[in-house]
PAPA-743479 format. One record per atom (N, C-alpha, C): residue in three letters; x, y, z. Coordinates in pm, whole numbers, padded with zeros to 5 digits, always signed. Layout:
N
ALAXYZ
...
//
This chain:
304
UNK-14659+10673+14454
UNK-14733+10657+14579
UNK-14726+10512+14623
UNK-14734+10454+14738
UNK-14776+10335+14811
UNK-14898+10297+14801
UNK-14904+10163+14755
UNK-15079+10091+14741
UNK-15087+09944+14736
UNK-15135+09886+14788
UNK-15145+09764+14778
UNK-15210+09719+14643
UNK-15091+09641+14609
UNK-15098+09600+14468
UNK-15089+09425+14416
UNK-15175+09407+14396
UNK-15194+09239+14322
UNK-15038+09170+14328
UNK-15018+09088+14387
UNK-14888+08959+14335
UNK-14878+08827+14374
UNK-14896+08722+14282
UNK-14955+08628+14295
UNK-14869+08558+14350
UNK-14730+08576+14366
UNK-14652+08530+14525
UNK-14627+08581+14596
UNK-14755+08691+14636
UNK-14742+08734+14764
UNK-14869+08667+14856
UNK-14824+08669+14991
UNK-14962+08601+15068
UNK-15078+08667+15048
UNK-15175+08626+15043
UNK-15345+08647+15004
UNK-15303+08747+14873
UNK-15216+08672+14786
UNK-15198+08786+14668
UNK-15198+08962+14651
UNK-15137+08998+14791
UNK-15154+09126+14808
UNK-15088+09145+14845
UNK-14993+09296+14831
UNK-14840+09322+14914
UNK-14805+09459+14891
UNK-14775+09613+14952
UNK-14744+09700+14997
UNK-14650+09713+14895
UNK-14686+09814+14787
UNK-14610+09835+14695
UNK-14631+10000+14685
UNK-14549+10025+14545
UNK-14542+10185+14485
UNK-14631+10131+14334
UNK-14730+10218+14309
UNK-14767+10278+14152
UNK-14737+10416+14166
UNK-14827+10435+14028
UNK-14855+10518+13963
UNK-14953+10604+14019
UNK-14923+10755+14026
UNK-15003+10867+14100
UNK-15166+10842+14004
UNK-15278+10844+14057
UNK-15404+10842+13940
UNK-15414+10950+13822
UNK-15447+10937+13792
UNK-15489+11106+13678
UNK-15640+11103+13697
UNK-15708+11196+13721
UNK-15837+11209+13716
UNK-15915+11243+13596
UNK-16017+11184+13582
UNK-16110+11263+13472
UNK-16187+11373+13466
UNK-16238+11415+13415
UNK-16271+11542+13479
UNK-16406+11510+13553
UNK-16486+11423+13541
UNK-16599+11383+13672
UNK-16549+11308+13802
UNK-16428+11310+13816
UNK-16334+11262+13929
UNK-16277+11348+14024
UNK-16269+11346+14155
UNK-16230+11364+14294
UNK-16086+11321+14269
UNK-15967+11388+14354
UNK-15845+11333+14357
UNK-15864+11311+14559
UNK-15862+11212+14623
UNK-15889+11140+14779
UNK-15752+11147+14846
UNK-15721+11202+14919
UNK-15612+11143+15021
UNK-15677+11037+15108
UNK-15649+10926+15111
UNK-15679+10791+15131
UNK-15670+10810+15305
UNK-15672+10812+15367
UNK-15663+10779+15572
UNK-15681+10589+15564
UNK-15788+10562+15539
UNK-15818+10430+15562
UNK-15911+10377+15470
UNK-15905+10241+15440
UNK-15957+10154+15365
UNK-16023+10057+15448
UNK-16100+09964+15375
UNK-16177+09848+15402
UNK-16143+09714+15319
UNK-16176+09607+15422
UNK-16122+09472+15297
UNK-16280+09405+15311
UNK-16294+09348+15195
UNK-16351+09313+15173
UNK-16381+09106+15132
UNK-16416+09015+15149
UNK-16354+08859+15183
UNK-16408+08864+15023
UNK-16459+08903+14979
UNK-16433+08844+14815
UNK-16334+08903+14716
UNK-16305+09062+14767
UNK-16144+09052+14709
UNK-16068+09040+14746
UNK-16047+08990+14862
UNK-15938+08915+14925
UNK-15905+08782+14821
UNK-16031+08704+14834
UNK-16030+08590+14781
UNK-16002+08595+14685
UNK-16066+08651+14602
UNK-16022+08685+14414
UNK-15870+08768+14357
UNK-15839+08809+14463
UNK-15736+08922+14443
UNK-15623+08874+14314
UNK-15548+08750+14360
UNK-15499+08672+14263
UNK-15548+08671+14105
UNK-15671+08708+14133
UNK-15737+08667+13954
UNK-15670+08828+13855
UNK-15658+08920+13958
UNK-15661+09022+13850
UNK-15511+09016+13829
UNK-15482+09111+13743
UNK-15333+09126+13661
UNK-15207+09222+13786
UNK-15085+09127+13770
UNK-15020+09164+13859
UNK-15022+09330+13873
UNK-14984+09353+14009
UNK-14946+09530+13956
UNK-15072+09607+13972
UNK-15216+09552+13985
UNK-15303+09663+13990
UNK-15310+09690+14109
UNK-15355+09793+14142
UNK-15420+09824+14247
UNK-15540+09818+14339
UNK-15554+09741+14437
UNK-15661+09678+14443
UNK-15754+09759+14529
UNK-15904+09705+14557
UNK-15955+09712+14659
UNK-16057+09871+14574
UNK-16187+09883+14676
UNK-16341+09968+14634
UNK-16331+10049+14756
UNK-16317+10005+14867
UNK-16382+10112+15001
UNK-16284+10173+15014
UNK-16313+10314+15057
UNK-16184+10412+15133
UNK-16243+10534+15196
UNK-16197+10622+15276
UNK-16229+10749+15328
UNK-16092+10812+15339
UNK-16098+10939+15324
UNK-15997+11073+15350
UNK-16043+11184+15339
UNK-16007+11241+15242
UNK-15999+11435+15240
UNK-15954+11432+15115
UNK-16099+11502+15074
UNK-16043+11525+14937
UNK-15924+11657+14888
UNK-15858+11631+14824
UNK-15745+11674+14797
UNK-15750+11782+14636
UNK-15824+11729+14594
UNK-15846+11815+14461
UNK-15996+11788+14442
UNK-16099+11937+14369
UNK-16234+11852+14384
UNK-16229+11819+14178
UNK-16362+11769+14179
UNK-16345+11695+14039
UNK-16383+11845+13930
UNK-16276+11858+13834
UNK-16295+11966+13763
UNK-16443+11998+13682
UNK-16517+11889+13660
UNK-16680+11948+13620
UNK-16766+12010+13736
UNK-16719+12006+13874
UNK-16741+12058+13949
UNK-16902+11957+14050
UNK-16882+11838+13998
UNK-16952+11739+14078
UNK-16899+11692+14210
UNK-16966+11658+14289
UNK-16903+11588+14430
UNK-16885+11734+14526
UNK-16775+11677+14649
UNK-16763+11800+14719
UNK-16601+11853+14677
UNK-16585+11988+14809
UNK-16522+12043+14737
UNK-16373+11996+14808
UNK-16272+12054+14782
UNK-16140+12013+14857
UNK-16101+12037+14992
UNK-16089+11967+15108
UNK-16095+11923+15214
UNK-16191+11894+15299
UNK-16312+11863+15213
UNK-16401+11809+15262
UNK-16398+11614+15309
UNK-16396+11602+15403
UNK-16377+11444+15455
UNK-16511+11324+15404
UNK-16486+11238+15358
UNK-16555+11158+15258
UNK-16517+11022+15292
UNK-16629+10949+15257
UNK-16661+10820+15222
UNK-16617+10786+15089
UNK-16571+10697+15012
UNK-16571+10623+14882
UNK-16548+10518+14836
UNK-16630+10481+14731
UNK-16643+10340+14644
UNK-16561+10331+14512
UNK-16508+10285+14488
UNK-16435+10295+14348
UNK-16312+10206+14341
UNK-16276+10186+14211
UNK-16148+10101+14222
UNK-16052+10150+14196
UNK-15922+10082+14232
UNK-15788+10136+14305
UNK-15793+10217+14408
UNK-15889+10185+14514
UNK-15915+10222+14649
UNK-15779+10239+14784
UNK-15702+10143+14728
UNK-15616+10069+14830
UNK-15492+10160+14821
UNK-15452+10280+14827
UNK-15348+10351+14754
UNK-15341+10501+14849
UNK-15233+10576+14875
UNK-15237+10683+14877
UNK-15315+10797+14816
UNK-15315+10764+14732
UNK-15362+10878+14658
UNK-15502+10814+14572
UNK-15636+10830+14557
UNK-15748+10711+14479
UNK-15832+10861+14402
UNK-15864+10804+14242
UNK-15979+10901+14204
UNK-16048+10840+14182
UNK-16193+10895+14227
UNK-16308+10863+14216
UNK-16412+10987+14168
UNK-16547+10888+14090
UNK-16668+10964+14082
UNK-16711+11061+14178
UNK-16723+11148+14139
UNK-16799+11275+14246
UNK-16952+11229+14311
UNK-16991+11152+14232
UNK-17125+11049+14209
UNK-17162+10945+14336
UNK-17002+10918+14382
UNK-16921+10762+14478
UNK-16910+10778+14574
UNK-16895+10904+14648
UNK-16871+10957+14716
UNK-17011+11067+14830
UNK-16912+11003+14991
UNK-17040+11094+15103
UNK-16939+11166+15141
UNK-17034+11309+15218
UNK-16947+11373+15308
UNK-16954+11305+15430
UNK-16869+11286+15492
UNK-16856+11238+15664
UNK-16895+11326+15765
UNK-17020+11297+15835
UNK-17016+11375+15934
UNK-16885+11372+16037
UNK-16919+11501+16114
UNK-16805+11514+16188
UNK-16833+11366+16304
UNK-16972+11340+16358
UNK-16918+11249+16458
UNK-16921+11094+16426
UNK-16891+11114+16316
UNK-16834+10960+16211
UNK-16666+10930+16250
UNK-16615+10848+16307
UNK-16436+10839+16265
UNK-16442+10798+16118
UNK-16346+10877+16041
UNK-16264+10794+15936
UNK-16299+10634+15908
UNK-16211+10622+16013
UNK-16210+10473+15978
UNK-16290+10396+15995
UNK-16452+10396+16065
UNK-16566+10369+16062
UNK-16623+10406+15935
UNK-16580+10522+15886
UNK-16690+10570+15757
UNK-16636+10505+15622
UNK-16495+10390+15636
UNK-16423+10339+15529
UNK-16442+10201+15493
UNK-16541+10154+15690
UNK-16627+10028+15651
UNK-16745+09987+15597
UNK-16793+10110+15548
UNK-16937+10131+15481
UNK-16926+10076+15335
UNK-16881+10118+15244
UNK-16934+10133+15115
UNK-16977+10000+15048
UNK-16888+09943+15042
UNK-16950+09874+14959
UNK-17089+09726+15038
UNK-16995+09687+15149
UNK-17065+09598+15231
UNK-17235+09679+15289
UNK-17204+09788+15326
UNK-17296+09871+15366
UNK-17447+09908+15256
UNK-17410+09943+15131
UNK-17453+09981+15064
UNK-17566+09857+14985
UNK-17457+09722+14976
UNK-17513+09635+14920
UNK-17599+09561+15052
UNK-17602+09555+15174
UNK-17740+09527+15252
UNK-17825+09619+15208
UNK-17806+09750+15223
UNK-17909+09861+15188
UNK-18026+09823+15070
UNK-17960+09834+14982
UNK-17978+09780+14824
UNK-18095+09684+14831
UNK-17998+09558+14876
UNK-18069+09430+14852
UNK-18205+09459+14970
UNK-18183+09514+15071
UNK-18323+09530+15176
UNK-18435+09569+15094
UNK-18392+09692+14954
UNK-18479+09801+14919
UNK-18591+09710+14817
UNK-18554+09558+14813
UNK-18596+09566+14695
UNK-18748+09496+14711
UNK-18774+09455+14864
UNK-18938+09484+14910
UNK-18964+09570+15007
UNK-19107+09540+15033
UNK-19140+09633+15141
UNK-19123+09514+15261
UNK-19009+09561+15408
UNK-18973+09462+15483
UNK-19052+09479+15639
UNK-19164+09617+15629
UNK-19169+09618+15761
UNK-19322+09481+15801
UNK-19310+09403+15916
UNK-19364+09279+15926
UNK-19326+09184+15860
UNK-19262+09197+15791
UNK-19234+09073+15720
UNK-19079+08969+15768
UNK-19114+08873+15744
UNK-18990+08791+15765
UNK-18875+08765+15705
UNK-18782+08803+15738
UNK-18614+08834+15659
UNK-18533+08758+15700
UNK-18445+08694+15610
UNK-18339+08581+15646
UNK-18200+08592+15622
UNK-18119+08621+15659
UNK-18011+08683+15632
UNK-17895+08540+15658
UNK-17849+08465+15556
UNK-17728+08380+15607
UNK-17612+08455+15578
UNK-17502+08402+15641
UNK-17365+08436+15687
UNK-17394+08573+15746
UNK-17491+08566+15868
UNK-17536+08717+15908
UNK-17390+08772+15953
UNK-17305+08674+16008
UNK-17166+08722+16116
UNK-17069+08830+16015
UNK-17092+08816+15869
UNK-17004+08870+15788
UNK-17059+09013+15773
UNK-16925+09071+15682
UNK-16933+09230+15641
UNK-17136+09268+15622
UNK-17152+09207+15504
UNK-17263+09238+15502
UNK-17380+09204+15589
UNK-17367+09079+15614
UNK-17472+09061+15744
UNK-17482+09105+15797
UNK-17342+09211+15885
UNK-17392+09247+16018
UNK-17501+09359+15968
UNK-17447+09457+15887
UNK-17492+09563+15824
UNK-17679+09559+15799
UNK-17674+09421+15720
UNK-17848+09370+15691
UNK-17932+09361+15803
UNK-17826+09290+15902
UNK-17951+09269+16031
UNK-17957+09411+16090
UNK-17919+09511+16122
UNK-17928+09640+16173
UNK-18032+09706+16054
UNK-18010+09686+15969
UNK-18062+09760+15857
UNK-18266+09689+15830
UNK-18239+09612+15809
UNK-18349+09502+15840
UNK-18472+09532+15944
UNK-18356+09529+16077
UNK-18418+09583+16196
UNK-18473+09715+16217
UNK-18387+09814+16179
UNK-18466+09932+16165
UNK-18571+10014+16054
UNK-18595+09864+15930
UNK-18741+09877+15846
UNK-18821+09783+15909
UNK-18801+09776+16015
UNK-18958+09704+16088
UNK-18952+09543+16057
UNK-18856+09492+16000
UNK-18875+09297+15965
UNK-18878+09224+16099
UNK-18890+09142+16100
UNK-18841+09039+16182
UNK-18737+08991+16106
UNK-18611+08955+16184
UNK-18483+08905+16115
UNK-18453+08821+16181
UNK-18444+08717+16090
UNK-18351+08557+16124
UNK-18172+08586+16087
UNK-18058+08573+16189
UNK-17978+08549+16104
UNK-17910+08428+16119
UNK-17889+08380+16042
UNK-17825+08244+16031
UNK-17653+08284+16004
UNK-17591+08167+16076
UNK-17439+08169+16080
UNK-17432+08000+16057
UNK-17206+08030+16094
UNK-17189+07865+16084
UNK-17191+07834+16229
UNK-17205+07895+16327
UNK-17166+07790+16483
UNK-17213+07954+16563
UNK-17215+07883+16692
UNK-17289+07942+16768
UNK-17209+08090+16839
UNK-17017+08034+16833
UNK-16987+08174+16803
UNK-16963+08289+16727
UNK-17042+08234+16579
UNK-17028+08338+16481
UNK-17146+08411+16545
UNK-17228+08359+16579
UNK-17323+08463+16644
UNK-17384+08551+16750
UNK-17254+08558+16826
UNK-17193+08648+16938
UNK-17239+08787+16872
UNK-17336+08913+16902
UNK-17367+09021+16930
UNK-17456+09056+16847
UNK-17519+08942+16744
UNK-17615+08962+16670
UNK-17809+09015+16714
UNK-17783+08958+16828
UNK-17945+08982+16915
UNK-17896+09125+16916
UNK-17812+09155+17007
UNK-17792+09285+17009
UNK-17815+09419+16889
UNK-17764+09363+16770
UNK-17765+09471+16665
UNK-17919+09430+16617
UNK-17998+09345+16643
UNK-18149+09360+16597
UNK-18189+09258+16573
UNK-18102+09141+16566
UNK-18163+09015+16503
UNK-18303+08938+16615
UNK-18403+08902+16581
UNK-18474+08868+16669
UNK-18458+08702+16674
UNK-18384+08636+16621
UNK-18351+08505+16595
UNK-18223+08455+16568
UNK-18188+08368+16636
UNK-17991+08359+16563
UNK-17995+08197+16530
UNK-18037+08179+16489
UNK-17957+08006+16458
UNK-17837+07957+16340
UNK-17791+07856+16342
UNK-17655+07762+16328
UNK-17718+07684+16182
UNK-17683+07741+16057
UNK-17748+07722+15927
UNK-17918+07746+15948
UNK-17964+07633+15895
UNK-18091+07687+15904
UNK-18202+07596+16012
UNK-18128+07588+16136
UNK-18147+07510+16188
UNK-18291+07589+16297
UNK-18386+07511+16317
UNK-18516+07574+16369
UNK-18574+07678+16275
UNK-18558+07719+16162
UNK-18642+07799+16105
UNK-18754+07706+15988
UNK-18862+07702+16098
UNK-18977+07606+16014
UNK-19083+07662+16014
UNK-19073+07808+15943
UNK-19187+07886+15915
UNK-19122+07960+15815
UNK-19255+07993+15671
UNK-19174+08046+15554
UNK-19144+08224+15577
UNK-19060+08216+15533
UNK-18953+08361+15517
UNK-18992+08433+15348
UNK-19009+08585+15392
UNK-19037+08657+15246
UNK-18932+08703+15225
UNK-18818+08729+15255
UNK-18702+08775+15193
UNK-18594+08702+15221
UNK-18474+08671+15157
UNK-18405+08595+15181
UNK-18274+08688+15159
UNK-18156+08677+15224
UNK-18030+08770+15137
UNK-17947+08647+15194
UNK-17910+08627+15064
UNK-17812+08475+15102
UNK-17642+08488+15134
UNK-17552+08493+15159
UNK-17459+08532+15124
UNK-17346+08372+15140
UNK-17407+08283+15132
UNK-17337+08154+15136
UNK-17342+08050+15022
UNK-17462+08054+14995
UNK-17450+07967+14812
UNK-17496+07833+14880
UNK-17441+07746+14788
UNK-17415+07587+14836
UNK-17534+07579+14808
UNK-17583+07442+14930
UNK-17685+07339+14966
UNK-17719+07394+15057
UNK-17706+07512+15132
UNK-17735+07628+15230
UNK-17853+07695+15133
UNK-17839+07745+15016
UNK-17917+07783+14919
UNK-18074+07719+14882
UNK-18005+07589+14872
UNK-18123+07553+14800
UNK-18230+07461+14951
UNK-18184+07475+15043
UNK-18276+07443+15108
UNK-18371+07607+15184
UNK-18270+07713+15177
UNK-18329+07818+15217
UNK-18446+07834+15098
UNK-18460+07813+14975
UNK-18518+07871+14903
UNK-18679+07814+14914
UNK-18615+07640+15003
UNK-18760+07610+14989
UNK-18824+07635+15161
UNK-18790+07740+15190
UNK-18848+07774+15296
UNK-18918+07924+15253
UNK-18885+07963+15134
UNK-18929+08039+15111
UNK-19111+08083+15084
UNK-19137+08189+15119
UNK-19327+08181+15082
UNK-19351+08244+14943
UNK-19474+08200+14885
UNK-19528+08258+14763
UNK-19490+08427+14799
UNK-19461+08454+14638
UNK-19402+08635+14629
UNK-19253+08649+14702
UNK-19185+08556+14732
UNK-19045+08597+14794
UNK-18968+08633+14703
UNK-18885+08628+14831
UNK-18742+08671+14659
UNK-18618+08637+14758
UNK-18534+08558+14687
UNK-18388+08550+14713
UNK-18279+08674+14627
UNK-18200+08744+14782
UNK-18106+08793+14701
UNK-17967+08768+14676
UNK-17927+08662+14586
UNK-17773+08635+14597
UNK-17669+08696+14602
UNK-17630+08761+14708
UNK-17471+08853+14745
UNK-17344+08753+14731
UNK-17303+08702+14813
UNK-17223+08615+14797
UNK-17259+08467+14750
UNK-17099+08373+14791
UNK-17092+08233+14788
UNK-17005+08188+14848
UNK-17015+08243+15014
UNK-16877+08199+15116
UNK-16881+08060+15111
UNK-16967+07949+15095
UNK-16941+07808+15071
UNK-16858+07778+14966
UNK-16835+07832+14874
UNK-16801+07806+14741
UNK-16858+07654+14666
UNK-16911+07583+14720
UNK-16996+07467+14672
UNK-17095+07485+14568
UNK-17120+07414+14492
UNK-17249+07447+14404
UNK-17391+07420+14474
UNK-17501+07515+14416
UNK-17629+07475+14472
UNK-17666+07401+14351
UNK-17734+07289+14391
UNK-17826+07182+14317
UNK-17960+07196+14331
UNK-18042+07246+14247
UNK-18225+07255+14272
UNK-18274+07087+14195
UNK-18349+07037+14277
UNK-18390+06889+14248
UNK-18515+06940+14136
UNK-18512+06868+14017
UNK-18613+06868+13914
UNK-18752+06975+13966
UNK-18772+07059+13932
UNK-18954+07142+13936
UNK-18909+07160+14081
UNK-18826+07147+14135
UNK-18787+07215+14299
UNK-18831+07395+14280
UNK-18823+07482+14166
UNK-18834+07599+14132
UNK-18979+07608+14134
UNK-19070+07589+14069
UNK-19185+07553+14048
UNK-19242+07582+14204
UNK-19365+07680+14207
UNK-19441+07702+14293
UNK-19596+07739+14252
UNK-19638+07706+14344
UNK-19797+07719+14275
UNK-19844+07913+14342
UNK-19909+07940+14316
UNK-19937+08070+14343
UNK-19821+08193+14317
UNK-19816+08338+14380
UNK-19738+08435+14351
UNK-19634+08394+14308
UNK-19520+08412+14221
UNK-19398+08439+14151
UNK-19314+08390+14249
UNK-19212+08353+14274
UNK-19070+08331+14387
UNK-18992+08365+14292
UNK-18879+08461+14317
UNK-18779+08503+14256
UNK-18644+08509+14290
UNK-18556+08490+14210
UNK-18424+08494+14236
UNK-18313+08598+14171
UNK-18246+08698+14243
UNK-18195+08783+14150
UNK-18007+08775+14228
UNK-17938+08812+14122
UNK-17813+08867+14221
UNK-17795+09021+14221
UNK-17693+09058+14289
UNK-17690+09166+14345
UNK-17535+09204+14258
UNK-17552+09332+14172
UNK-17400+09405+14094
UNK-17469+09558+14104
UNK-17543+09610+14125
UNK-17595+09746+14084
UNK-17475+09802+14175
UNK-17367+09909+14109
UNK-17298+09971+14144
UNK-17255+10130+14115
UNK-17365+10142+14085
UNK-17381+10294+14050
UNK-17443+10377+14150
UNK-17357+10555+14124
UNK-17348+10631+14235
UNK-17421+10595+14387
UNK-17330+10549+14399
UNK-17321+10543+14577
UNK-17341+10655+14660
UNK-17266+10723+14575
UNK-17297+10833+14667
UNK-17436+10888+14814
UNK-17528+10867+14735
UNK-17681+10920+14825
UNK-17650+10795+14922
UNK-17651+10654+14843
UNK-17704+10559+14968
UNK-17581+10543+15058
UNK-17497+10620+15051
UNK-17382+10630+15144
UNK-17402+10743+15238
UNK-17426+10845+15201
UNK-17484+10904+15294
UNK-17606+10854+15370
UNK-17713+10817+15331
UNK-17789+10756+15437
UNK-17734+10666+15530
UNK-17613+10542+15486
UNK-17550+10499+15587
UNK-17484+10581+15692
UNK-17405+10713+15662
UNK-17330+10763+15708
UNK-17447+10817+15810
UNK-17560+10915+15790
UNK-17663+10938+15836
UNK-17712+10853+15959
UNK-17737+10746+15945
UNK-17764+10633+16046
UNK-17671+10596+16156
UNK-17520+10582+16115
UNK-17432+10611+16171
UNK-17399+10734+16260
UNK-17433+10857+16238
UNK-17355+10944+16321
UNK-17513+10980+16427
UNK-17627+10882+16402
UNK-17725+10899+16463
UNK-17740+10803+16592
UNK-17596+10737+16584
UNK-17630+10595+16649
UNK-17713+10516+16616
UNK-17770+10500+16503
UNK-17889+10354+16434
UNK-17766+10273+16396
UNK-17669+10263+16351
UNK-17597+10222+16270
UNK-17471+10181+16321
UNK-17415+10033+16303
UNK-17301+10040+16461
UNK-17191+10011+16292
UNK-17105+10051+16253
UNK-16982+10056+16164
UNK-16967+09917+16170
UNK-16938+09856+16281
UNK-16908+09676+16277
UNK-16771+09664+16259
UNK-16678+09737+16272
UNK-16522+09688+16289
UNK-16493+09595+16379
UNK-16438+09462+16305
UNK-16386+09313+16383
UNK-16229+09348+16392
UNK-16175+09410+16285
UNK-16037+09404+16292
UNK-15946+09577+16162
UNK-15850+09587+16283
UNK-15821+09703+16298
UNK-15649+09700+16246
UNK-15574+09767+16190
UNK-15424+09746+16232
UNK-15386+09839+16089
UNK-15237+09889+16071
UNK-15187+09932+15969
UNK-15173+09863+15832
UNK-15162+09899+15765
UNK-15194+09879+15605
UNK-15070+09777+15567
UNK-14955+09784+15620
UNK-14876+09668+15573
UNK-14901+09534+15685
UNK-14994+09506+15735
UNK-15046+09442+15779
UNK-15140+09335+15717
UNK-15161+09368+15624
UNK-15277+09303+15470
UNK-15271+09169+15444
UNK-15149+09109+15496
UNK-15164+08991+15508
UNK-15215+08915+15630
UNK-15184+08965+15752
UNK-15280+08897+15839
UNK-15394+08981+15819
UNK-15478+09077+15822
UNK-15582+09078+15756
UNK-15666+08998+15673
UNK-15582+08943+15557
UNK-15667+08892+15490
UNK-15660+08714+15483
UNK-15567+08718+15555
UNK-15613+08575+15686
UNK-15710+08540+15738
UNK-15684+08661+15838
UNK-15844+08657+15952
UNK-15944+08669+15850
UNK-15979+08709+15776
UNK-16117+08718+15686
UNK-16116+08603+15614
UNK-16074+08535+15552
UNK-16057+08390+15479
UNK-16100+08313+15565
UNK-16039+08328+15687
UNK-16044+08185+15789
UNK-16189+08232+15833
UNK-16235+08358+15809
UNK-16385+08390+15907
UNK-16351+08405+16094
UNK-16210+08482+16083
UNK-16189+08466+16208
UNK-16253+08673+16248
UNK-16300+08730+16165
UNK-16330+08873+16167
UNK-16509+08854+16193
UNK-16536+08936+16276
UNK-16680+08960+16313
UNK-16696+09097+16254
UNK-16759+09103+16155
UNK-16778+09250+16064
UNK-16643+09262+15948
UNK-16636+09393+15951
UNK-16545+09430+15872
UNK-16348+09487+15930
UNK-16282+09409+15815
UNK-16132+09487+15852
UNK-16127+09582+15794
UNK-16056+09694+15911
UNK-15992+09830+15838
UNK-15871+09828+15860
UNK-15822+09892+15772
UNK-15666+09917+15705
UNK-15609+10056+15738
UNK-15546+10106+15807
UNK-15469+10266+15826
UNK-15415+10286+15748
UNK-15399+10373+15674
UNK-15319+10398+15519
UNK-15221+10508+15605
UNK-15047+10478+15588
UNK-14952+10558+15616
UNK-14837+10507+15504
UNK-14726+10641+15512
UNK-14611+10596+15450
UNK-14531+10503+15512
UNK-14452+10412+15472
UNK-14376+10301+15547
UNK-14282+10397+15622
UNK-14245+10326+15756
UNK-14154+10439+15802
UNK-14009+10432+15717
//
């Protein structure tokens, strides 16, 4: 089969190759792939793994075989999925990983969900957000856009913070009630934080934070280190907490609720950038450079 496969002299270490057909386990789905999603941290990382794999978590198609313990759905049912070796003709996945697509979902909208989608979801769940104040940096990215919509429709008030004033082109629109340029004008404390930048972006968000908050670390698009100045952690009253974000188990349900939100119109997919699968290198350009507003999708076809 055709899949985009790891090579560390290829551009953004990724390049339109042939493997190996999957073998399934028996709690595994066999996917005919339609379209995929990229994602800017395996873009970025892609290089690290071992030549030859197959890369990439998000995808949607039709399932093609259902999983022989008889979990998940059944064969030609159209689906959402999370899993790795995503990027491929042919992908098996958990029956667990996997949504059905409503019909008035496209494909390739329902292939920008999983993982970006799932992990705003997640990280939202982990207070109660309605009145409360939510801070979302690198709102312009995969997951941001996702948080501020998501955010918005549990009742928060949402700040999102970007790098410049056109990363934050259509953000009022999807719910944000605030847009500023780092953390510039936000001088009132915030109970939730979802960081997705790291740095010295970090550690000044944290001290805007109020007694009982919580930071959730998703990303580190700065790649800089954060520095906390001596007892900078140290707060007097309720707990302030800091956690990161890996929980990657069955997706499935909270993918359907995305999908759910989506075919309800709550939920806008957020596609910045669109084009065929041997395309992966300008793809994963535009996402490096931060030239993508949301998420890229990928058309999965045979080369002609």
């Amino acid at each position: 089969m055709y899949a985009l496969i790891v090579d560390p002299d290829a551009p953004g270490s990724l390049r339109l190759g042939t493997a190996g057909e999957p073998e399934p386990e028996p709690h595994q789905l066999l996917l005919d792939v339609h379209h995929i999603s990229l994602n800017r941290g395996e873009v970025a990382f892609a290089g690290q793994r071992p030549a030859g794999t197959v890369h990439g978590y998000d995808a949607a198609g039709v399932v093609v075989r259902a999983a022989p313990d008889g979990s998940g759905p059944a064969a030609g049912t159209r689906v959402a999925a999370f899993g790795a070796g995503a990027w491929a003709q042919l992908m098996a996945v958990d029956g667990a990983a996997v949504a059905e697509v409503p019909g008035q979902v496209d494909l390739a909208d329902a292939a920008a969900l999983p993982m970006a989608g799932v992990t705003a979801l997640r990280t939202l769940r982990t207070r109660d957000i309605l009145g409360r104040r939510v801070l979302i940096t690198g709102a312009a990215g995969g997951v941001g856009r996702y948080a501020v919509q998501l955010a918005a429709l549990g009742g928060a008030h949402v700040i999102a913070s970007v790098g410049s004033r056109a990363r934050g082109e259509g953000l009022a629109e999807l719910g944000a009630h605030e847009v500023v340029v780092g953390l510039e004008g936000v001088d009132r404390p915030v109970d939730l934080i979802l960081d997705n930048v790291g740095g010295p972006q970090l550690t000044a968000a944290w001290r805007l934070l109020a007694p009982g908050g919580s930071v959730q670390n998703i990303g580190w698009a700065s790649g800089e280190p954060a520095v906390f100045e001596p007892y900078s952690l140290f707060s007097i009253g309720p707990a302030k907490t800091m956690s990161t974000f890996g929980d990657v188990r069955e997706f499935g349900p909270d993918l359907a609720t995305l999908l759910g939100f989506a075919a309800a119109g709550r939920l806008s997919p957020e596609v910045g950038w669109r084009g065929p699968w041997d395309r992966v290198g300008e793809a994963a350009r535009a996402l490096l450079e931060r030239r993508v507003a949301g998420k890229a999708v990928l058309d999965v076809a045979a080369p002609a």
